[in-house]
C-alpha positions in Angstrom: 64.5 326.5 117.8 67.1 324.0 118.0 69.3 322.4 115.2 71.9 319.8 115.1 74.5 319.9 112.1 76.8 316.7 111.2 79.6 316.4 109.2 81.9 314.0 108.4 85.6 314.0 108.1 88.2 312.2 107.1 90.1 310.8 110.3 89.4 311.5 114.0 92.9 314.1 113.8 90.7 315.9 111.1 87.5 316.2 113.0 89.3 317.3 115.9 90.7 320.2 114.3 87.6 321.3 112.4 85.9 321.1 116.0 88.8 323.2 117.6 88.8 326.0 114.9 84.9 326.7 115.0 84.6 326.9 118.7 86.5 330.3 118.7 83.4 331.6 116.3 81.3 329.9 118.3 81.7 332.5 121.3 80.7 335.6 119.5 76.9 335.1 118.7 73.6 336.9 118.6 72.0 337.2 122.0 69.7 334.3 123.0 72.0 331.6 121.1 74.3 328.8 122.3 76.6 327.3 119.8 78.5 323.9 121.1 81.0 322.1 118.2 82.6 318.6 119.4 84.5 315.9 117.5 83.1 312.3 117.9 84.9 310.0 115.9 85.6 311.2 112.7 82.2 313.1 113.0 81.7 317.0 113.6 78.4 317.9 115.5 77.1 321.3 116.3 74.5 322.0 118.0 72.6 325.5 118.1 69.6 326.8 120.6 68.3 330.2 119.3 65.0 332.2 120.8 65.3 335.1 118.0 64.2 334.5 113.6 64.8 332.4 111.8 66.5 333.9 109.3 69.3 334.8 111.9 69.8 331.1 112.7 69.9 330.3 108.8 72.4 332.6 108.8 74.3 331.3 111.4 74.2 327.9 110.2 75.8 329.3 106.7 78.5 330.6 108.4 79.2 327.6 110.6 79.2 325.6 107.3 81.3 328.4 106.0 83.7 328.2 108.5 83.7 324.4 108.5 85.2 324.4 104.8 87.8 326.8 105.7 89.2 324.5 108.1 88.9 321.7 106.1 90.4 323.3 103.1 93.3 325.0 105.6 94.3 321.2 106.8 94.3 319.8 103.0 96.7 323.1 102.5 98.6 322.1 105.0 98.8 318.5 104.6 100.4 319.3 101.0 103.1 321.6 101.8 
């Protein structure tokens, strides 16, 4: 199974740094899955392989979005201070 998640940020700077905190999680998945996260543009795209269920890679995806709106919410935070 393959699947290809985009999301949009708001500036290239933003995207960057979503892509850059994911990757870390990115590393630690269930055997027979490959996780890759890039910035292009103001765009984050993820894309997963998995050979296992389907409910694992729902999962997965979940917590990638999860993950995803941490970040973004962390910059915000940030941003404000």
């Amino acid at each position: 199974m393959k699947a290809k998640i985009t999301l949009k940020a708001e500036s290239r700077e933003e995207a960057d740094a979503i892509a850059c905190a994911l990757n870390p999680d990115n590393s630690l998945v269930p055997q027979g899955m490959k996780i890759s996260s890039r910035a292009r543009g103001s765009e984050i795209v993820t894309d997963i392989e998995f050979s296992g269920k389907v409910e694992t890679l729902m999962s997965t995806i979940d917590d990638l979005l999860k993950c995803a709106q941490a970040a973004e919410q962390a910059l915000k935070s940030a941003s404000i201070t």
